[in-house]
FIMI-165799 format. One line per 5 residues: number of its first residue (from 1); their letters; for each residue x negated, y negated, z negated of N, C-alpha, C, CB. Coordinates in Angstrom, 2 decimals, always signed. Glycine has a CB too. Layout:
N
NUM	a	X Y Z X Y Z X Y Z X Y Z; ...
***
This chain:
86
1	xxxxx	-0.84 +1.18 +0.00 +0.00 +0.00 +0.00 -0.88 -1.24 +0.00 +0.95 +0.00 -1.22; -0.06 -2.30 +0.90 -1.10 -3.64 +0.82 -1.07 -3.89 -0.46 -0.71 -5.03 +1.63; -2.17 -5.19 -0.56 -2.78 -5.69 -1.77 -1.11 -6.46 -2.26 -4.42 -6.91 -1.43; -0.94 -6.77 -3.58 -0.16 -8.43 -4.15 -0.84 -9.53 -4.02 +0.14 -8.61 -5.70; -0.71 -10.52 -3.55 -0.92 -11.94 -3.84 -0.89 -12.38 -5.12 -0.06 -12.67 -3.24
6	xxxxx	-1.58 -12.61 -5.51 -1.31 -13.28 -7.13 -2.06 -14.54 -7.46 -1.81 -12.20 -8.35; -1.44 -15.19 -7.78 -1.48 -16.52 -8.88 -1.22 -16.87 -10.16 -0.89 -17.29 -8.60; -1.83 -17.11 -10.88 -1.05 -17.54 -12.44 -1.67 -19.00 -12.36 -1.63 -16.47 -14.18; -1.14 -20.19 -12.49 -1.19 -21.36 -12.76 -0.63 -22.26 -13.87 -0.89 -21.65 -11.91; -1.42 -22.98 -14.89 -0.66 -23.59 -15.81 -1.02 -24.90 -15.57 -0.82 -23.14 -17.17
11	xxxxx	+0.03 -26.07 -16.10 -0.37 -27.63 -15.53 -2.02 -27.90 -15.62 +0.46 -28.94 -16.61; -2.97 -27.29 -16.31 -3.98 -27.61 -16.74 -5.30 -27.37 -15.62 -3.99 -26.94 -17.97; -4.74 -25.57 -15.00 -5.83 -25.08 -14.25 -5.24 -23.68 -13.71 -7.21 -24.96 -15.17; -5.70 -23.27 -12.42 -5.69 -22.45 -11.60 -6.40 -21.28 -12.42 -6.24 -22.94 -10.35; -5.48 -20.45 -13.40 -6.23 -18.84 -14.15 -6.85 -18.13 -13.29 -5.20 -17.66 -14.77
16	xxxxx	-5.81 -17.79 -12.15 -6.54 -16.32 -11.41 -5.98 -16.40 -10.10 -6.09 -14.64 -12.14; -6.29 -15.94 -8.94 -5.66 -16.09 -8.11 -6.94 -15.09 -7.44 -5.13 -17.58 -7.76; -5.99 -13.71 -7.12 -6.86 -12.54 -6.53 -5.52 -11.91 -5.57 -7.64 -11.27 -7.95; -5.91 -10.43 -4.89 -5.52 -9.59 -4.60 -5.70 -8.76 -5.93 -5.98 -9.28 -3.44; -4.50 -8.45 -5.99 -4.38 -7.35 -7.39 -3.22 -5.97 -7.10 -3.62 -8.43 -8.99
21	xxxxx	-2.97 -4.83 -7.26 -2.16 -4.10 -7.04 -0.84 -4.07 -7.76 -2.71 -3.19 -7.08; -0.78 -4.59 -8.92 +0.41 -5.07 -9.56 +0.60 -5.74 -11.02 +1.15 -4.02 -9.55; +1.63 -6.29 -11.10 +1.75 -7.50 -12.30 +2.87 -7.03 -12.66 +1.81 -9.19 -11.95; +2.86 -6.77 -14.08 +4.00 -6.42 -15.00 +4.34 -7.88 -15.72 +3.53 -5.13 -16.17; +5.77 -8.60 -15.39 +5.87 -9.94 -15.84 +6.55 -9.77 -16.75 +6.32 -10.92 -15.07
26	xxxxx	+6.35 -10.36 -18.09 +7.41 -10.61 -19.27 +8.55 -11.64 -19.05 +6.66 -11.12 -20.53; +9.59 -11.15 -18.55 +10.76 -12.07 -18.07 +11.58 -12.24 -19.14 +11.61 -11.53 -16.90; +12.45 -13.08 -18.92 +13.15 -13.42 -19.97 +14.50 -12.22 -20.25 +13.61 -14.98 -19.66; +14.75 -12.01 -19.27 +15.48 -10.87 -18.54 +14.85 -9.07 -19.03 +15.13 -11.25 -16.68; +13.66 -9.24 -19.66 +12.74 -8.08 -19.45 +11.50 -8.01 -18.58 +13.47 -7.14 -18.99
31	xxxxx	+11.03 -6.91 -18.43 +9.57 -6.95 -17.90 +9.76 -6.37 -16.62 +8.43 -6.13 -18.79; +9.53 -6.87 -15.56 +9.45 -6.38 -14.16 +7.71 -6.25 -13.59 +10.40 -7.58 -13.18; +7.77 -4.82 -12.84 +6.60 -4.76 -12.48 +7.01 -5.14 -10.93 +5.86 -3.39 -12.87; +5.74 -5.55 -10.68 +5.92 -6.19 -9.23 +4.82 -5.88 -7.93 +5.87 -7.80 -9.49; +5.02 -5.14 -7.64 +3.86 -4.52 -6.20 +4.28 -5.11 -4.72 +4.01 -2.51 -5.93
36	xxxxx	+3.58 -5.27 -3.99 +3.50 -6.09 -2.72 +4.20 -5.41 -2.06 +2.25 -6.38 -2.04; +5.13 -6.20 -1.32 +6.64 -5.62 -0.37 +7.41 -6.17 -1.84 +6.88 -3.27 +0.21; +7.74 -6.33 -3.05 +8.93 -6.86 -3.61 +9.50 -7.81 -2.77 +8.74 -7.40 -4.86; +10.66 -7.43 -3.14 +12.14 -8.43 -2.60 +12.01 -9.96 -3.21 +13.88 -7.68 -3.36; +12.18 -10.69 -2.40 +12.64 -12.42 -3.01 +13.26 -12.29 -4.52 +14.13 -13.28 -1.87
41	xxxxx	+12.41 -13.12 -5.51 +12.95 -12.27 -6.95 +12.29 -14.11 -7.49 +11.82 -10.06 -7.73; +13.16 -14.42 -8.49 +12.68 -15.31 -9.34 +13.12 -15.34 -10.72 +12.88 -16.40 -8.85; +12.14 -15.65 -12.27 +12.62 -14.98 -13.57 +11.84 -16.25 -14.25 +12.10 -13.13 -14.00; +12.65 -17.04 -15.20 +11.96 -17.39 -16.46 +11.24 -16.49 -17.38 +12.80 -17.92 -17.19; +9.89 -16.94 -18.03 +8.90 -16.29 -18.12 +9.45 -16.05 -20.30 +7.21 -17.33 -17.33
46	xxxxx	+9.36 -15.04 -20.54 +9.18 -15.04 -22.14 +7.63 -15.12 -22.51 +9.84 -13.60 -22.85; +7.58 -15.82 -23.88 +6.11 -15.69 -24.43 +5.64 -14.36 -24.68 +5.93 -16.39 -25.71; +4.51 -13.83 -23.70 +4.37 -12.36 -23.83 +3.19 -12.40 -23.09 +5.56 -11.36 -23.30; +2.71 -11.49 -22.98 +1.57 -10.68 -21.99 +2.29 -10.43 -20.40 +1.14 -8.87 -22.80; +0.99 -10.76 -19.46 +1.02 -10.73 -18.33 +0.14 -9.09 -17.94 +0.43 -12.19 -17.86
51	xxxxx	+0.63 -7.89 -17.26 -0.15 -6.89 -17.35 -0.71 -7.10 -15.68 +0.67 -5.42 -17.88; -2.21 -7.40 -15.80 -2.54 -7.05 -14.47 -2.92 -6.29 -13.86 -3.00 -7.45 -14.13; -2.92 -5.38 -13.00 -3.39 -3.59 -12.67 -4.26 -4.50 -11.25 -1.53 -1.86 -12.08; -5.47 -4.32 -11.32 -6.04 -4.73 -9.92 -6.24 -3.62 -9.17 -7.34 -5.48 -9.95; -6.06 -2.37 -9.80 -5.61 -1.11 -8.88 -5.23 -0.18 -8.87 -6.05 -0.70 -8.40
56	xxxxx	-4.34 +1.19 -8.43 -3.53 +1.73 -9.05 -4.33 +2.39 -9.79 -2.63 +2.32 -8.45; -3.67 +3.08 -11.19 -4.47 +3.79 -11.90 -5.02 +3.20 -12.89 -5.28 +4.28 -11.27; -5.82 +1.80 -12.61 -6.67 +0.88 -13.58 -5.73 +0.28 -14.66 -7.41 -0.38 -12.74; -6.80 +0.23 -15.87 -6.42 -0.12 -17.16 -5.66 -1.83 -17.15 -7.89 +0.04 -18.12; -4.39 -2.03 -17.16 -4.57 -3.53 -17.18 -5.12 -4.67 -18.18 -3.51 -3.86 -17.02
61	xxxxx	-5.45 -5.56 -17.28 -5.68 -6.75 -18.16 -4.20 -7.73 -18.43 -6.92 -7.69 -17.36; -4.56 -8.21 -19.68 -3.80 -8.54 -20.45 -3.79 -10.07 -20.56 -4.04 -7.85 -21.50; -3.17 -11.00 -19.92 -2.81 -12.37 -20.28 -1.31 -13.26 -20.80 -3.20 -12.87 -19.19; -1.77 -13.61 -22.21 -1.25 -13.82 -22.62 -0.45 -15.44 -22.25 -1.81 -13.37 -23.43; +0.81 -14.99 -22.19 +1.57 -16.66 -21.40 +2.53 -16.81 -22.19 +2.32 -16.73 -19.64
66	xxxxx	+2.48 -18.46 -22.17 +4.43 -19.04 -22.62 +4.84 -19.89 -21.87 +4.84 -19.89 -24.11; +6.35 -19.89 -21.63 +6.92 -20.46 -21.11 +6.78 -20.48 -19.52 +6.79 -21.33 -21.73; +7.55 -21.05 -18.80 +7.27 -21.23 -17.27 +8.14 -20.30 -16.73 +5.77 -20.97 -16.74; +8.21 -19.87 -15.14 +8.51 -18.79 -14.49 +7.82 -18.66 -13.84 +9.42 -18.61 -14.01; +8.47 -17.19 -13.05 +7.36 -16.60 -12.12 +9.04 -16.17 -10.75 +6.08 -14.71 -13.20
71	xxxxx	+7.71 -16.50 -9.65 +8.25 -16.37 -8.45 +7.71 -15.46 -7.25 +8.29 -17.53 -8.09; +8.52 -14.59 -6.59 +8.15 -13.72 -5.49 +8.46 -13.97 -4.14 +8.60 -12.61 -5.69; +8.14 -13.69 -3.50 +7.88 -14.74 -1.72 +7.15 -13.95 -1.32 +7.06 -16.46 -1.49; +7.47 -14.37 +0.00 +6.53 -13.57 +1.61 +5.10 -14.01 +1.45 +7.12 -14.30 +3.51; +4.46 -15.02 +0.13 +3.50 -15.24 -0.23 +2.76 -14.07 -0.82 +3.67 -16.18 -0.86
76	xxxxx	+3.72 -13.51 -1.98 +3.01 -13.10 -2.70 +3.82 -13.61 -4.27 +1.57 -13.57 -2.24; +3.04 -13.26 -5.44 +3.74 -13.37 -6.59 +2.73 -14.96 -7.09 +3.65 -11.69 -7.69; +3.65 -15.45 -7.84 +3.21 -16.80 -8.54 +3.43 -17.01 -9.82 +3.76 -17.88 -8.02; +2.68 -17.04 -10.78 +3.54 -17.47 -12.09 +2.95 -18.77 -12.52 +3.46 -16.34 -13.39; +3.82 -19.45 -12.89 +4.33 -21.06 -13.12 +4.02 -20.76 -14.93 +6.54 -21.56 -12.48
81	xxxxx	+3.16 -20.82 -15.62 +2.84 -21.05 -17.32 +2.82 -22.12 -17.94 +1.68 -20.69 -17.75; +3.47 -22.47 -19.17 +3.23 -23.45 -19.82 +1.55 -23.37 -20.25 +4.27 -23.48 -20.93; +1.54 -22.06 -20.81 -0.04 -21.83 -21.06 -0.19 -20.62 -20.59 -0.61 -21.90 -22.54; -1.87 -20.31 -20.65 -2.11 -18.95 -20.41 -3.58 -18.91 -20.89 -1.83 -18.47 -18.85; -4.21 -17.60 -21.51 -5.18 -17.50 -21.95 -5.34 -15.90 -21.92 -5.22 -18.25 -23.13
86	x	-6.62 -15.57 -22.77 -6.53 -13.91 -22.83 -6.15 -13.43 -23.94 -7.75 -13.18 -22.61
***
C-alpha cells in the first residue's frame, strides 16, 4: 500500500511532516486509524496521543496533542494542534 501523507502542525511550528504508514488519531469521537486511500474524513482532536506507525508492523511513536482537528484529503492526513510535543 502507498505511503500516508502526514502533517502535524501547531500555531507555533511544523512537528513532522513525513511519509508514514499510519496514524492512530485521538478524536473526539474516538480513535481512528488512518492509512492512505482513507475516505474524506474530518474529527476534532481530544487531548491524547497521536500513534505514528512509519511502517507496518513498527512500534509507534507517540505524540502527545491538545486540542485542534485533524483532516483527510486527496492530500493526505493533517492534524491542526493546539500543542504537540513527545
Amino acid at each position: 500500500m502507498a505511503d500516508l501523507k502526514f502533517e502535524l502542525v501547531t500555531p507555533d511550528r511544523l512537528v513532522m511532516s513525513d511519509d508514514v504508514y499510519m496514524v492512530v488519531v485521538p478524536g473526539t469521537e474516538g480513535d481512528s486509524g488512518i492509512l492512505a486511500g482513507h475516505a474524506p474524513y474530518m474529527t476534532t482532536l481530544r487531548d491524547g496521543d497521536l500513534s505514528v506507525y512509519r511502517s507496518q508492523g513498527a512500534q509507534p511513536e507517540k505524540i502527545a496533542v491538545t486540542g485542534g482537528f485533524a483532516e483527510v484529503s486527496e492530500r493526505g492526513l493533517t492534524v491542526l494542534a493546539e500543542s504537540a510535543g513527545a
